[in-house]
N, CA, C, O and CB atoms as a CASP TS submission, in Angstrom:
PFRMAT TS
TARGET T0000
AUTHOR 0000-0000-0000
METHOD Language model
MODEL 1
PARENT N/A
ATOM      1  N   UNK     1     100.375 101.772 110.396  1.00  0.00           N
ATOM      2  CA  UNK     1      99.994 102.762 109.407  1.00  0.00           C
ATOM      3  C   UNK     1     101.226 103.399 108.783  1.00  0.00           C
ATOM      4  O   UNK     1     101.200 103.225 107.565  1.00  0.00           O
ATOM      5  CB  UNK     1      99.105 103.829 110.034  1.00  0.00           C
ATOM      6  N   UNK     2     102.236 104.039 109.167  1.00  0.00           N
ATOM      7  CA  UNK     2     103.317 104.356 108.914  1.00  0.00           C
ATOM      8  C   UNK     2     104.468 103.310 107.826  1.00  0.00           C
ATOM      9  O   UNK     2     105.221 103.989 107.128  1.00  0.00           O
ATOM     10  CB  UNK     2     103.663 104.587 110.229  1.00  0.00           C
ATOM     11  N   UNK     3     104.562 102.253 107.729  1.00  0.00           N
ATOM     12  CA  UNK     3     104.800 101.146 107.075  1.00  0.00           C
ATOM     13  C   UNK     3     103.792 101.112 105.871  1.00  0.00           C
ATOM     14  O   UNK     3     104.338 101.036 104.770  1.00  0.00           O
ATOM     15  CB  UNK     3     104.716  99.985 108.010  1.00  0.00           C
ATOM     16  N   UNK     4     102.396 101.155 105.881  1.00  0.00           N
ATOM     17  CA  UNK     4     101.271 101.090 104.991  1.00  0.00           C
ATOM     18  C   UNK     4     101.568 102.703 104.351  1.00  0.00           C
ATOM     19  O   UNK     4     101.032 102.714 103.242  1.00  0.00           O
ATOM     20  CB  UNK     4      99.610 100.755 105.878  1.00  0.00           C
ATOM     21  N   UNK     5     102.070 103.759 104.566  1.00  0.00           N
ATOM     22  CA  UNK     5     101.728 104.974 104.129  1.00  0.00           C
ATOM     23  C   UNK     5     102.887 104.911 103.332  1.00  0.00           C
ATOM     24  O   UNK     5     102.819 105.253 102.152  1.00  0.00           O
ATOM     25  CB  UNK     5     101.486 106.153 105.120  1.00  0.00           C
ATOM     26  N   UNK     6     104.296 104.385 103.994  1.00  0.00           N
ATOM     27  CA  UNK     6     105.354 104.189 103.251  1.00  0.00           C
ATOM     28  C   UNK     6     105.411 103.406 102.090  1.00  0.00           C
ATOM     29  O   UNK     6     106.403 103.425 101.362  1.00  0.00           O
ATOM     30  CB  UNK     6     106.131 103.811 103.933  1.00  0.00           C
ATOM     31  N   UNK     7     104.249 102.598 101.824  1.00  0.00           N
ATOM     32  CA  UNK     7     104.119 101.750 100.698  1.00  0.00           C
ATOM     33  C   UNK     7     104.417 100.287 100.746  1.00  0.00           C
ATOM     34  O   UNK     7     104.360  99.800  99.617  1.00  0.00           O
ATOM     35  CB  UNK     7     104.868 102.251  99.773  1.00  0.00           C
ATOM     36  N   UNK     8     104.654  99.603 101.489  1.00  0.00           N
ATOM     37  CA  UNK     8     104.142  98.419 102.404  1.00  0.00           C
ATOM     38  C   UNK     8     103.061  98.108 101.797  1.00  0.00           C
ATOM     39  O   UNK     8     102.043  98.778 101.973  1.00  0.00           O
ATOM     40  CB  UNK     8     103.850  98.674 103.905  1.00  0.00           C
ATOM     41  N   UNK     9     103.089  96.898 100.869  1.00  0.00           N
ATOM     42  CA  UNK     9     101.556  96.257 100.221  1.00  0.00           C
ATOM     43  C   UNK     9     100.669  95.319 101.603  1.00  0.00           C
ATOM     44  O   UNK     9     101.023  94.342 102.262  1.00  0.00           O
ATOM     45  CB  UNK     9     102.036  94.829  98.600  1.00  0.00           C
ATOM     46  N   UNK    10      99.719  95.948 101.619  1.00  0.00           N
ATOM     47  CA  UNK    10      98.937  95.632 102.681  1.00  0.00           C
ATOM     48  C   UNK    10      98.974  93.900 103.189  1.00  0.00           C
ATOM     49  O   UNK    10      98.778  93.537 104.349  1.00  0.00           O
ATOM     50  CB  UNK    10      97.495  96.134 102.214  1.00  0.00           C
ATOM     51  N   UNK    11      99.254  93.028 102.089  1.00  0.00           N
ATOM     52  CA  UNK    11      98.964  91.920 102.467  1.00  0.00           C
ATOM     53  C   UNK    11      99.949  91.725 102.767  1.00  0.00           C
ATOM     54  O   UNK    11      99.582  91.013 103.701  1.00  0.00           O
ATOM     55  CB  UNK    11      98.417  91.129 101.849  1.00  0.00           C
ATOM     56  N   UNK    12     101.543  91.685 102.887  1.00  0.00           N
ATOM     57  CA  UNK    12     102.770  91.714 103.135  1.00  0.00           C
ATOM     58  C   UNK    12     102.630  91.910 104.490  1.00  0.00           C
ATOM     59  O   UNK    12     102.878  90.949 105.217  1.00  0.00           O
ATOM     60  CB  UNK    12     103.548  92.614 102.401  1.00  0.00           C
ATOM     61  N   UNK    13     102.050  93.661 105.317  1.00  0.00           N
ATOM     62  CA  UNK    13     101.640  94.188 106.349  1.00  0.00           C
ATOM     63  C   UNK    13     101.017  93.449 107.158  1.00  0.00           C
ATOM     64  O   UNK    13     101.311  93.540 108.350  1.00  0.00           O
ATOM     65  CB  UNK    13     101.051  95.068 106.130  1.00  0.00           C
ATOM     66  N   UNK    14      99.921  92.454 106.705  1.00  0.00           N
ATOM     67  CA  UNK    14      98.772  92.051 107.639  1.00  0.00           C
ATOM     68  C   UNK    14      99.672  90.373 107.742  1.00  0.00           C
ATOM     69  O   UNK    14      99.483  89.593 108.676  1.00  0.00           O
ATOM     70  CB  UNK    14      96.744  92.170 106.778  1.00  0.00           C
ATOM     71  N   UNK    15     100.515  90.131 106.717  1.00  0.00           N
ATOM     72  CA  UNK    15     101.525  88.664 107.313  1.00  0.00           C
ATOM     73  C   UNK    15     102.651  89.460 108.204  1.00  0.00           C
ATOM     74  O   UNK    15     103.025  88.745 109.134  1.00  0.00           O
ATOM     75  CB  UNK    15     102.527  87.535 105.739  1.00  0.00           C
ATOM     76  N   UNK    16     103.328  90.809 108.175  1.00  0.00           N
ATOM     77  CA  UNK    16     104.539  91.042 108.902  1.00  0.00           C
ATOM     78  C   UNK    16     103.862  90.859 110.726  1.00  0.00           C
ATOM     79  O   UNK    16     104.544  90.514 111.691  1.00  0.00           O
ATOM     80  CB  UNK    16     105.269  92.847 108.366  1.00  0.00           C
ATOM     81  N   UNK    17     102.908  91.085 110.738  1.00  0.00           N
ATOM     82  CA  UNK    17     101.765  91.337 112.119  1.00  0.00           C
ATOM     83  C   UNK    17     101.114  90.439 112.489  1.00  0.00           C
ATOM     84  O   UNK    17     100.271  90.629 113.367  1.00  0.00           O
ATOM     85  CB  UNK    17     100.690  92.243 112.008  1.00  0.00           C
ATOM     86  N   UNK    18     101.307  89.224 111.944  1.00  0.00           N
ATOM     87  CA  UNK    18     101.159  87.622 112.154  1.00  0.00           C
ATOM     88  C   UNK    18      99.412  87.729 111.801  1.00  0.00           C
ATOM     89  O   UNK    18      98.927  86.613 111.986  1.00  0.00           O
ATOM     90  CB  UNK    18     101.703  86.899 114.104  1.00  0.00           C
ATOM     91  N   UNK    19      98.436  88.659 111.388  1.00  0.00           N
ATOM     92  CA  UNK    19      97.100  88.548 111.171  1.00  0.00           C
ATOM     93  C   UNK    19      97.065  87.191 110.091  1.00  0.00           C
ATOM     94  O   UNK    19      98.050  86.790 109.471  1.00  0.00           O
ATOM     95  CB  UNK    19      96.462  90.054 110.578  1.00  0.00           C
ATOM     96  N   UNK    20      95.853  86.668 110.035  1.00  0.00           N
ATOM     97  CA  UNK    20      95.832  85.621 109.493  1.00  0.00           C
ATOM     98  C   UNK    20      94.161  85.932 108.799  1.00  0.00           C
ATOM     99  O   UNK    20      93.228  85.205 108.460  1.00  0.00           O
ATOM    100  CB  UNK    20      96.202  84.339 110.584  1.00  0.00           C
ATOM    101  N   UNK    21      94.322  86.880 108.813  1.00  0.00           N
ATOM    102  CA  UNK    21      92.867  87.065 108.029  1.00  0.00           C
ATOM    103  C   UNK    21      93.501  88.984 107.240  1.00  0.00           C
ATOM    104  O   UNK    21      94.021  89.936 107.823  1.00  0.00           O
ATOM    105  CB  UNK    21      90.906  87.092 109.706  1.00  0.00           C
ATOM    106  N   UNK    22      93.198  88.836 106.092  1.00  0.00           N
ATOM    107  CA  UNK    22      93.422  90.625 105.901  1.00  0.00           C
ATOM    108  C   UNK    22      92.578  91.519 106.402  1.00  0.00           C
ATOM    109  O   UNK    22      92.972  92.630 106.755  1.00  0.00           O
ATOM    110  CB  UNK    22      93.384  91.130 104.522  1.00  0.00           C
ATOM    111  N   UNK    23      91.189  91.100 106.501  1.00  0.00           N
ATOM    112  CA  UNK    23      90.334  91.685 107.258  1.00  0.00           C
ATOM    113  C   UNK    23      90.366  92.659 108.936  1.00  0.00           C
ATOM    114  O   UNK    23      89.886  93.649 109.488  1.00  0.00           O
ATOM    115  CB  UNK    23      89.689  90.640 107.276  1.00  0.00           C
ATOM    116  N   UNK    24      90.997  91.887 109.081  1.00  0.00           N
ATOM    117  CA  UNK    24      91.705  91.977 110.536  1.00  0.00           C
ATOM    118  C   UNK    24      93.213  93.317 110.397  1.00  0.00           C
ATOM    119  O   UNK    24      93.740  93.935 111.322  1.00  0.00           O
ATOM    120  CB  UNK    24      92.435  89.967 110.964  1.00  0.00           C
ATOM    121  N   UNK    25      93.438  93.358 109.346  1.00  0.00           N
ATOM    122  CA  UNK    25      94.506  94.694 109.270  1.00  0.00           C
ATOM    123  C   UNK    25      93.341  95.656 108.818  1.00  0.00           C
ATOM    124  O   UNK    25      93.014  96.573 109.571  1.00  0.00           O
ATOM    125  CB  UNK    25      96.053  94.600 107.966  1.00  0.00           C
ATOM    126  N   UNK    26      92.785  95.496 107.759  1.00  0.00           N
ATOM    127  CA  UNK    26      91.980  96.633 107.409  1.00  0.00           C
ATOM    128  C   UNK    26      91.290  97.071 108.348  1.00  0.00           C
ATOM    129  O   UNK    26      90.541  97.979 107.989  1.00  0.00           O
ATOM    130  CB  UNK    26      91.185  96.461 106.452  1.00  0.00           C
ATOM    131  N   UNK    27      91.235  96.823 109.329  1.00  0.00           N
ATOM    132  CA  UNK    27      90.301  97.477 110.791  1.00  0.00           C
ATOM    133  C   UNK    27      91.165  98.906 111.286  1.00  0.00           C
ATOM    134  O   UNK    27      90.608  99.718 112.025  1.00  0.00           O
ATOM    135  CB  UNK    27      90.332  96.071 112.460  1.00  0.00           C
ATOM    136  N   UNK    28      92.378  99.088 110.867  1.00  0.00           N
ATOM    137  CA  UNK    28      93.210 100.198 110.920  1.00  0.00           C
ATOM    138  C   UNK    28      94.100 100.642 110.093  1.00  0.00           C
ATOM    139  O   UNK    28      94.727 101.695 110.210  1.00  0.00           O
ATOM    140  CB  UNK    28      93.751 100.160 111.759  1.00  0.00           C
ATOM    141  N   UNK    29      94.181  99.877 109.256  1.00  0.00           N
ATOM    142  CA  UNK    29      95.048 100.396 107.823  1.00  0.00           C
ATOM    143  C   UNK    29      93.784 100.432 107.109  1.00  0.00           C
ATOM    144  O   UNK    29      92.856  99.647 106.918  1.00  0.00           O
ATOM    145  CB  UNK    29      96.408  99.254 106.995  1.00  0.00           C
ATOM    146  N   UNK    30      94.137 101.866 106.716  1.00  0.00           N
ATOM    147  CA  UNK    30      93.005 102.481 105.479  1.00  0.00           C
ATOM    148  C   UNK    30      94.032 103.247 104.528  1.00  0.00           C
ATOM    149  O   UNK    30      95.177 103.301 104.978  1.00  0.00           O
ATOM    150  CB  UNK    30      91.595 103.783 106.163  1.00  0.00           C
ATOM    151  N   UNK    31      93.829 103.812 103.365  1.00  0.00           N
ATOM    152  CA  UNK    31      94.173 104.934 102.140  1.00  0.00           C
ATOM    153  C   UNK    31      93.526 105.967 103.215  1.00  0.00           C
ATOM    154  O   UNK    31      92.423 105.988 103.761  1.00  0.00           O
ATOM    155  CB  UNK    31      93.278 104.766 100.232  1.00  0.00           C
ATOM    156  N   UNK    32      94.650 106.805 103.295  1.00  0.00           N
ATOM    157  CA  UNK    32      94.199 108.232 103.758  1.00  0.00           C
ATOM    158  C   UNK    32      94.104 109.004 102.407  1.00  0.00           C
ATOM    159  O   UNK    32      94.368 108.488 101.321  1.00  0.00           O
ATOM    160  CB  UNK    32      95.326 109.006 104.877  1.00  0.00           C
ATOM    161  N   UNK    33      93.616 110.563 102.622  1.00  0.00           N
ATOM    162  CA  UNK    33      93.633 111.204 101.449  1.00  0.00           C
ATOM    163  C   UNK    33      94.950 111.526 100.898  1.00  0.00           C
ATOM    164  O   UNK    33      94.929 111.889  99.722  1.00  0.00           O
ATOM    165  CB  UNK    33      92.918 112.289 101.571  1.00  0.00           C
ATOM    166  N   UNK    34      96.142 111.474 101.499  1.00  0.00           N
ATOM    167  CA  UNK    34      97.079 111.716 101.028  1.00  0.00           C
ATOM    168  C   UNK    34      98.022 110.369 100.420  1.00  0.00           C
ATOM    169  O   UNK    34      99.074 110.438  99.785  1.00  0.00           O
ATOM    170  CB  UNK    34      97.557 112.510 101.958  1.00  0.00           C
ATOM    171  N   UNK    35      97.250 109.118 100.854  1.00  0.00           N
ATOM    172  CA  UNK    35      97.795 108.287  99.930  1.00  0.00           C
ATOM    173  C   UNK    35      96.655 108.013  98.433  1.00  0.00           C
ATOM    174  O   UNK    35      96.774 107.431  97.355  1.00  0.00           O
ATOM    175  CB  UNK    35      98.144 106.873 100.854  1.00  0.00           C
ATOM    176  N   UNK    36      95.753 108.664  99.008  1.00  0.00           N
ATOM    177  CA  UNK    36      94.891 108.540  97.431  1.00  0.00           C
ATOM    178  C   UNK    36      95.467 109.520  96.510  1.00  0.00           C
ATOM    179  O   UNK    36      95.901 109.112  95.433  1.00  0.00           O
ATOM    180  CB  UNK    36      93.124 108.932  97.484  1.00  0.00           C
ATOM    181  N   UNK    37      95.520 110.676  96.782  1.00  0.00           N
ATOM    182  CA  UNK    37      96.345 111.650  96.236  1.00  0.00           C
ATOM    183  C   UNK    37      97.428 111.068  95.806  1.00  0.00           C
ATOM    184  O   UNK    37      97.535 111.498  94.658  1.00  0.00           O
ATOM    185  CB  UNK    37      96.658 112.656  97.052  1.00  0.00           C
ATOM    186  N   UNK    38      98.231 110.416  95.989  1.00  0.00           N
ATOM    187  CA  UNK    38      99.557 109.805  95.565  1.00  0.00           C
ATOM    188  C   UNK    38      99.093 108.873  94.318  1.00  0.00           C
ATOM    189  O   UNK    38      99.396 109.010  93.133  1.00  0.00           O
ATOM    190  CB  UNK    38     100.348 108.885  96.883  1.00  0.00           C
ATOM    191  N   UNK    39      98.135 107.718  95.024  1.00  0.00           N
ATOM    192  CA  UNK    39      98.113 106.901  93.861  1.00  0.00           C
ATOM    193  C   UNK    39      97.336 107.086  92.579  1.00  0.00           C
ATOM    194  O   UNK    39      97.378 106.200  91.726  1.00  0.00           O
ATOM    195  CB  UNK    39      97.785 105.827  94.265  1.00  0.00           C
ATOM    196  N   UNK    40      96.444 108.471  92.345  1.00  0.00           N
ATOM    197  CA  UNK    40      95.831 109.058  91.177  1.00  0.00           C
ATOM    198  C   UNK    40      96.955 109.733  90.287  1.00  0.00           C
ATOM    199  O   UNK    40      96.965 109.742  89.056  1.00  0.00           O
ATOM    200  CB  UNK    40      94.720 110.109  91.621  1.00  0.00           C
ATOM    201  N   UNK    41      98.086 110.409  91.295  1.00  0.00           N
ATOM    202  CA  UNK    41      99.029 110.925  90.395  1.00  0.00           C
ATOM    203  C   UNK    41      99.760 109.689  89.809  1.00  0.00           C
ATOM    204  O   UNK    41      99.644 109.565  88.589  1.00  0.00           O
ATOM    205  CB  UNK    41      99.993 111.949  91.099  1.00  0.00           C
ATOM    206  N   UNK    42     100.462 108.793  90.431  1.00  0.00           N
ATOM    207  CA  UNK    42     100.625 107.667  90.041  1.00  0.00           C
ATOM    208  C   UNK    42     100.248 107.113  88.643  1.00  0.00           C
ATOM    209  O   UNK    42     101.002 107.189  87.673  1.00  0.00           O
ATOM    210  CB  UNK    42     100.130 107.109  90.876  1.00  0.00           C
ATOM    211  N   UNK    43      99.010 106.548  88.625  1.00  0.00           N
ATOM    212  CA  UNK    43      98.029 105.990  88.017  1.00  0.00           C
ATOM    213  C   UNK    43      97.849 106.713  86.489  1.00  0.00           C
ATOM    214  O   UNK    43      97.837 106.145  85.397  1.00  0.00           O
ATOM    215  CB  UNK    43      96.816 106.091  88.969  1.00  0.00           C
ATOM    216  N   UNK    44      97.702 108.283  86.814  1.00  0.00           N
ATOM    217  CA  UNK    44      97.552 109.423  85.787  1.00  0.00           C
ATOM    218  C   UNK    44      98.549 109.589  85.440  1.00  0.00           C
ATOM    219  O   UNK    44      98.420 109.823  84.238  1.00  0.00           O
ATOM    220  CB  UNK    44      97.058 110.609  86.069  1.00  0.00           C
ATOM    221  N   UNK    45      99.864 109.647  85.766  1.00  0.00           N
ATOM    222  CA  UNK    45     100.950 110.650  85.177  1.00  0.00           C
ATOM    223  C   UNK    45     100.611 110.969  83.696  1.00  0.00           C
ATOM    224  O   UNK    45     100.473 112.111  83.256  1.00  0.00           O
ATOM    225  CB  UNK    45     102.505 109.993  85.243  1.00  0.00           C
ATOM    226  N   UNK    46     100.506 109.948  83.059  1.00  0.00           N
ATOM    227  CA  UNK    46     100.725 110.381  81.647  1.00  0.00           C
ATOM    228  C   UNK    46      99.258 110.897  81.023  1.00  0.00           C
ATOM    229  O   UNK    46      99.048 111.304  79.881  1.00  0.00           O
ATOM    230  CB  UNK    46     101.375 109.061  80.747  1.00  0.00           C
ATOM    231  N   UNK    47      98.370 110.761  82.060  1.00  0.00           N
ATOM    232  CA  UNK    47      96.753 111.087  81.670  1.00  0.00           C
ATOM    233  C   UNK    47      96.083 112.416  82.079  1.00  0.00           C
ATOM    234  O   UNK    47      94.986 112.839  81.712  1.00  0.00           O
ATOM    235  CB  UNK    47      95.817 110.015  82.353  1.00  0.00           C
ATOM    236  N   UNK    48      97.167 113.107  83.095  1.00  0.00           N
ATOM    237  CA  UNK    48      96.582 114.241  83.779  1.00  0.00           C
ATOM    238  C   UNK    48      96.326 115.502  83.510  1.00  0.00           C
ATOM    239  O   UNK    48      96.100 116.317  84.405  1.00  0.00           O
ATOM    240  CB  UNK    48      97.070 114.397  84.573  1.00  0.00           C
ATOM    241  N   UNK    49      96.335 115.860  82.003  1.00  0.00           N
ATOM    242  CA  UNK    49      96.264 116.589  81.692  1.00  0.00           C
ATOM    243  C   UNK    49      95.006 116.485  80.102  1.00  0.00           C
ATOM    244  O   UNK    49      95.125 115.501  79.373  1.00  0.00           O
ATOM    245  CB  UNK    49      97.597 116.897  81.835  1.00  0.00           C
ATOM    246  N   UNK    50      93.994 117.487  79.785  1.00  0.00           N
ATOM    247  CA  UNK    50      93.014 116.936  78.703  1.00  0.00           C
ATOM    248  C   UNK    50      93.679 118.896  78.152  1.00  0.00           C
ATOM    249  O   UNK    50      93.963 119.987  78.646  1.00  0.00           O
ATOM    250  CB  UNK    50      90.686 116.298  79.291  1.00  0.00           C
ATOM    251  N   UNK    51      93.582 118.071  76.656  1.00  0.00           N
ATOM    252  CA  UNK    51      93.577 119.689  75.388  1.00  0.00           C
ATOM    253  C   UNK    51      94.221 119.896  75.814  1.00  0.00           C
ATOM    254  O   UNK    51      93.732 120.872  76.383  1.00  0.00           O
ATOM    255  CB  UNK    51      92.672 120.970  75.044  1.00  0.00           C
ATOM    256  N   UNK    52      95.843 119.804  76.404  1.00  0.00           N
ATOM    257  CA  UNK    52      96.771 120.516  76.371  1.00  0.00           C
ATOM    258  C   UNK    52      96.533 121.799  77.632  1.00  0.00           C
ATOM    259  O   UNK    52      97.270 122.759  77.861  1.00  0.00           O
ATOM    260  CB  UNK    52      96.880 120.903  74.879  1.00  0.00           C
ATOM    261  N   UNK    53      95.062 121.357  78.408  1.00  0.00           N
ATOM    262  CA  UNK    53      94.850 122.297  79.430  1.00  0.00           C
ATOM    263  C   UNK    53      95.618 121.465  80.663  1.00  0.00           C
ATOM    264  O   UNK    53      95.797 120.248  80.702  1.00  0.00           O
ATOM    265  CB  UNK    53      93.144 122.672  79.661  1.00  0.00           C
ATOM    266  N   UNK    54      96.040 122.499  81.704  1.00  0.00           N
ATOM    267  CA  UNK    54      96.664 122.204  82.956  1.00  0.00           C
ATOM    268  C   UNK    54      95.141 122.146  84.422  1.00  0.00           C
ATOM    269  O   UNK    54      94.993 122.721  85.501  1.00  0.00           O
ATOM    270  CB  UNK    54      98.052 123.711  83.158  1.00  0.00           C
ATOM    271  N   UNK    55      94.107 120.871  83.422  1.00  0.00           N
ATOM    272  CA  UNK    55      93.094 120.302  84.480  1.00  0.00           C
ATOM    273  C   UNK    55      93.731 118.789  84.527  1.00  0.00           C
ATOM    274  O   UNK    55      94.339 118.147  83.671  1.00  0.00           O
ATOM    275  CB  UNK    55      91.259 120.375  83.952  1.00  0.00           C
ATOM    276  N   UNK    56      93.243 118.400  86.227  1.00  0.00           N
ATOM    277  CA  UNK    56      93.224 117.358  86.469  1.00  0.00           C
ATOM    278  C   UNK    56      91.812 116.753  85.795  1.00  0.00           C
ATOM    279  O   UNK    56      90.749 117.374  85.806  1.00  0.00           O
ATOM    280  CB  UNK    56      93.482 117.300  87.821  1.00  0.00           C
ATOM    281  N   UNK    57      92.020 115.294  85.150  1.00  0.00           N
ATOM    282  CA  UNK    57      91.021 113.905  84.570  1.00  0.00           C
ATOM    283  C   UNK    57      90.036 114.454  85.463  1.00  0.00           C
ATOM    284  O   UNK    57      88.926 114.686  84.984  1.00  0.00           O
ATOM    285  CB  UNK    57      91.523 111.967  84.873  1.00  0.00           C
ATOM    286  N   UNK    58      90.243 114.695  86.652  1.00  0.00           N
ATOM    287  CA  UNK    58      89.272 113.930  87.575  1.00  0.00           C
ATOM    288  C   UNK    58      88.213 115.038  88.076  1.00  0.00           C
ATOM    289  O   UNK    58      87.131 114.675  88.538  1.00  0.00           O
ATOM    290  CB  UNK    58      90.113 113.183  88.928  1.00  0.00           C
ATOM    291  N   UNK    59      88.553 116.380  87.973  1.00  0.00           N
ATOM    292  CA  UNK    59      88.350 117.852  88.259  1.00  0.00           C
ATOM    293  C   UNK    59      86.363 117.756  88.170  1.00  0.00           C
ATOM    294  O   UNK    59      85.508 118.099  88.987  1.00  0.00           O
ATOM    295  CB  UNK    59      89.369 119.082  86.752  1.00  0.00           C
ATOM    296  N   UNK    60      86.272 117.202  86.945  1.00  0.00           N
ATOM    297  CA  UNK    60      84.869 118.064  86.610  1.00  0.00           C
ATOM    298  C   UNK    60      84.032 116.109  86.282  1.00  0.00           C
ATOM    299  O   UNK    60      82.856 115.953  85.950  1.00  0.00           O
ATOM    300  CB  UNK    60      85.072 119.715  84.579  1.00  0.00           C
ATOM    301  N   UNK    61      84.915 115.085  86.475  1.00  0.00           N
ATOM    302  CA  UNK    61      84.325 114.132  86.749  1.00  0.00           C
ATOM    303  C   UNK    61      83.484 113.598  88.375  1.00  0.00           C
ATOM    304  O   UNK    61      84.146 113.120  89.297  1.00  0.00           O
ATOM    305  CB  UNK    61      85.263 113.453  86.308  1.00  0.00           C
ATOM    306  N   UNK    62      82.184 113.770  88.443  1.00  0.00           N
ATOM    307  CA  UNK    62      81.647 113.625  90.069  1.00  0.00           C
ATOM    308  C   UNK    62      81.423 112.375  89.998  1.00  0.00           C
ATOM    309  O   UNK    62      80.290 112.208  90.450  1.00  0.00           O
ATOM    310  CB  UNK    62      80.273 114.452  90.660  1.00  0.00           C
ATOM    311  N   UNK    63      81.957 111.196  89.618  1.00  0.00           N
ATOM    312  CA  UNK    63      81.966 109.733  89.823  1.00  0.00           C
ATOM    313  C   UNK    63      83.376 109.670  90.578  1.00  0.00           C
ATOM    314  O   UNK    63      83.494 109.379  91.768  1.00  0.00           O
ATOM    315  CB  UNK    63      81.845 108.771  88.328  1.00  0.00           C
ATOM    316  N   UNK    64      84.078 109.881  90.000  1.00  0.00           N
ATOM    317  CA  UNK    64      85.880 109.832  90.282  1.00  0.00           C
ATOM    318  C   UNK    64      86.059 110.574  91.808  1.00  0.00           C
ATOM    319  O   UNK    64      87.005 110.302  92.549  1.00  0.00           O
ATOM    320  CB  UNK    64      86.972 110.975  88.834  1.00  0.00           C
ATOM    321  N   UNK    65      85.009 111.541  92.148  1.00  0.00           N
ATOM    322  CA  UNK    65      84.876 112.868  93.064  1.00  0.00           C
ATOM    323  C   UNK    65      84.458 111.991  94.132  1.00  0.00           C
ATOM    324  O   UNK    65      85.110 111.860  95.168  1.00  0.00           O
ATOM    325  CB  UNK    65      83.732 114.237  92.616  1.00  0.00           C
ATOM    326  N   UNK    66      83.246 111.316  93.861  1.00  0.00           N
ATOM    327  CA  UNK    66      82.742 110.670  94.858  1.00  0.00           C
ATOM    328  C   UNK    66      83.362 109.583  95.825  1.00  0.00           C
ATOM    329  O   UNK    66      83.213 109.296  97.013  1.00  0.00           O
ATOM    330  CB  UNK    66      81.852 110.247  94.350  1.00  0.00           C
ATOM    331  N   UNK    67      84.151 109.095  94.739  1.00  0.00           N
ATOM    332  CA  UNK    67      84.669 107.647  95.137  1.00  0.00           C
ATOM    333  C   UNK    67      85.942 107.885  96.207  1.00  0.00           C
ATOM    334  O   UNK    67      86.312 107.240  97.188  1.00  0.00           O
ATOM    335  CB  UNK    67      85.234 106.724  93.640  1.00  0.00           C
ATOM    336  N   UNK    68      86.475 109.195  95.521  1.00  0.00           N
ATOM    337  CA  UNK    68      87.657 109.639  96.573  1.00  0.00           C
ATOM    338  C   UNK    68      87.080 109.693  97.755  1.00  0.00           C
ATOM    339  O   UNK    68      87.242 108.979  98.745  1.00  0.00           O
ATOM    340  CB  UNK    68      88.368 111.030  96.344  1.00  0.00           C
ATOM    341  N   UNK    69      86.436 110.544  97.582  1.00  0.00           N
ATOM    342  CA  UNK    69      85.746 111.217  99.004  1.00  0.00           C
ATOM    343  C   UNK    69      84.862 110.219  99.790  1.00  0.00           C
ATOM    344  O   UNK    69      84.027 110.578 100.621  1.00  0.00           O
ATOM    345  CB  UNK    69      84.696 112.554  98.639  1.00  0.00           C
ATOM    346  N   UNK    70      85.112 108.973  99.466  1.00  0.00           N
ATOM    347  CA  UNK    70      84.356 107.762  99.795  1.00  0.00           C
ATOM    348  C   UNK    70      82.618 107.615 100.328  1.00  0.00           C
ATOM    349  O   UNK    70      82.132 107.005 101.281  1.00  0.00           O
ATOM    350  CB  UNK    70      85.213 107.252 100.855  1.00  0.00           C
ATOM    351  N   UNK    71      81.953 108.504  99.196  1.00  0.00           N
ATOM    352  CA  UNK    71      81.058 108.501  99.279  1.00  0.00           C
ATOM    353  C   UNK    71      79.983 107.104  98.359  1.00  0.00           C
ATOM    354  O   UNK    71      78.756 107.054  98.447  1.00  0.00           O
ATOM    355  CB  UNK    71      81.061 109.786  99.095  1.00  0.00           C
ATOM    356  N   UNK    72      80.638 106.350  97.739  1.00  0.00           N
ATOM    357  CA  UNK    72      79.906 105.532  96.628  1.00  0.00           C
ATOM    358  C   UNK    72      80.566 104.270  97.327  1.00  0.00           C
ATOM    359  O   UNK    72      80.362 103.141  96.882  1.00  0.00           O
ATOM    360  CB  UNK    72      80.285 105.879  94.766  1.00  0.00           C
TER
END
């Protein structure tokens, strides 16, 4: 996990660990909230802001809400 949080592309991860299926890493490497948090800022930089207001895209969207919160 520590390697995966550092940014270690998962499939790289699941060959450094001799797995031979990716399936088999994803059983303990997951996106925590603080790497989702990373990769929305990421993703957004240049989008994160609407009207010149200081809201996040994603604030008052409950699709985007859900998906974080891995409800969908």
């Amino acid at each position: 996990m520590h390697l995966y949080r550092s940014g270690m592309p998962l499939a790289i991860l699941a060959e450094w660990l001799g797995h031979e299926n990716l399936e088999t890493t994803l059983i303990y490497a997951y996106a925590d909230t603080e790497m989702k948090r990373k990769a929305i800022e990421k993703a957004s930089k240049d989008n994160v802001l609407k009207n010149d207001e200081k809201v996040a895209i994603w604030e008052d969207n409950e699709d985007i809400l859900s998906k974080l919160c891995g409800l969908t």
